[in-house]
DRENMARVO-348821 format. One record per residue: x, y, z of N, C-alpha, C, CB in turn. Coordinates in steps of 0.2 Angstrom, whole numbers, plus 5000, padded with zeros to 4 digits. Glycine has a CB too. Example, Ala and Ser with C-alpha at 12.3 -4.5 7.8 and 13.67 -1.06 7.14 Angstrom:
BEGIN
506649725039506249785039506649845039505749785045/506449895035506849955036506450005039507049975029/
END
This chain:
BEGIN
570444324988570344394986570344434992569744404982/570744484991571044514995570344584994571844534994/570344595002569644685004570244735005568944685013/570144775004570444855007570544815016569544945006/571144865018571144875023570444885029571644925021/570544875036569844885039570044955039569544845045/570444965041570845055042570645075037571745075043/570445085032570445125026569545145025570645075018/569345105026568445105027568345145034568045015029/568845135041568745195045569045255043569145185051/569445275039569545335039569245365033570245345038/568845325028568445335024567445395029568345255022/567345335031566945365036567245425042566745305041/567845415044567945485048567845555043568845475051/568045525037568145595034567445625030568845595028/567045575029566145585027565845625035565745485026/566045595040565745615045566145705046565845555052/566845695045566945775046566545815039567945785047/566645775035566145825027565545865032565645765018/564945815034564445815038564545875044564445755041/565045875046564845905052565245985048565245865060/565745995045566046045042565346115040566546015036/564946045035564346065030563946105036563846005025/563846065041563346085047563646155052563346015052/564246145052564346245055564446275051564946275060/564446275044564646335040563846345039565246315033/563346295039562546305037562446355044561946225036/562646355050562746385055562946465055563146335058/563646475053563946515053563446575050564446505052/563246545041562846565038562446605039562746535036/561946555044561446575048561446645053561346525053/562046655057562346685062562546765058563146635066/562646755052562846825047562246825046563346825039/561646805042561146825040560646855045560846775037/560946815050560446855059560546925059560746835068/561446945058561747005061561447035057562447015063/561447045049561447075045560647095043561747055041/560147055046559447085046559547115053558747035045/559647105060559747165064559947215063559947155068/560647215061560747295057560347305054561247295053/559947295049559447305045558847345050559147235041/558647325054558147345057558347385060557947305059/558947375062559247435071559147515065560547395076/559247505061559547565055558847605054559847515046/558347555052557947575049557347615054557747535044/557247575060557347595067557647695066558047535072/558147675067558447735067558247785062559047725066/558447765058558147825052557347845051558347785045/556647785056556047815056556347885060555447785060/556647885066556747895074556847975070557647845081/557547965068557848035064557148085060558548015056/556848035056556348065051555848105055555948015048/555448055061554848085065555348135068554448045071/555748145071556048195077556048255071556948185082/556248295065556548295059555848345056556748225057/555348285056554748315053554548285046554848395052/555148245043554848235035554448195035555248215030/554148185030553648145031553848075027553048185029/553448025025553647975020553447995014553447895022/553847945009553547975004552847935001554147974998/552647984996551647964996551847924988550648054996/551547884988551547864980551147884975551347794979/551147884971550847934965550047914966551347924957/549447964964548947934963548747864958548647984962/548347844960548147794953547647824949547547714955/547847834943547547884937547547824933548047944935/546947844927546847804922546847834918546547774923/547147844913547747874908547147854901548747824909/546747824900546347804895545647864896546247714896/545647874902545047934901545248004896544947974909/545948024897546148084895546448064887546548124901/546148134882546348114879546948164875545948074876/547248114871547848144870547748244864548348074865/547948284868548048354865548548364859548448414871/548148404856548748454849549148474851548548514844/549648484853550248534856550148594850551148494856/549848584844549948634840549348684842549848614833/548848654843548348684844548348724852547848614843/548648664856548648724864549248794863549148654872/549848784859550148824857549848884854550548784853/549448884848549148934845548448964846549248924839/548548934855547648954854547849024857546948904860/547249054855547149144861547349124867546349174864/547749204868548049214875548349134878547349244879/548849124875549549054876549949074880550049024870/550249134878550549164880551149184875550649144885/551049194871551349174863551049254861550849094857/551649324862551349374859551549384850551649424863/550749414850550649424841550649504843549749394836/551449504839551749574837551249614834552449574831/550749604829550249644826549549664831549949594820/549349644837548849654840549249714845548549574844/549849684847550049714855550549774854550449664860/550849784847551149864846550849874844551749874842/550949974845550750034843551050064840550550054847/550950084835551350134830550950194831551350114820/
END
């Protein structure tokens, strides 16, 4: 019974070992973009404190922590028609 060639098993292995090593600089190159692109990241934002402080603005503040279950909900009808709303009554404020 006849085996494959021994040549065939080498070029088998040569081309596993080049899969290997192909997988290994592109996991590389990968690496080499993701470096550049958080240095840009940083070099930017670097920059843009640099602009802000020289500039004057300030950062933005986040809203207070309020707890919304203290207050409770208003009539709109009621704030609408109370005295002095600002809702003039034609009967009080003309003079005939």
């Amino acid at each position: 019974m006849q085996q494959g060639h021994p040549r065939h098993k080498q070029l088998n292995r040569a081309r596993h070992e080049m899969y290997l090593h192909n997988r290994h600089k592109a996991e590389g190159v990968w690496t080499a973009i993701e470096n550049l692109m958080t240095g840009f990241s940083k070099a930017i934002s670097i920059v843009g404190k640099r602009i802000s402080g020289a500039l004057g603005i300030d950062e933005q503040t986040s809203a207070p922590n309020v707890d919304y279950d203290k207050f409770e909900i208003k009539d709109i009808a009621t704030d609408m028609f109370r005295n002095n709303a600002g809702i003039v009554d034609y009967g009080k404020s003309q003079t005939l």
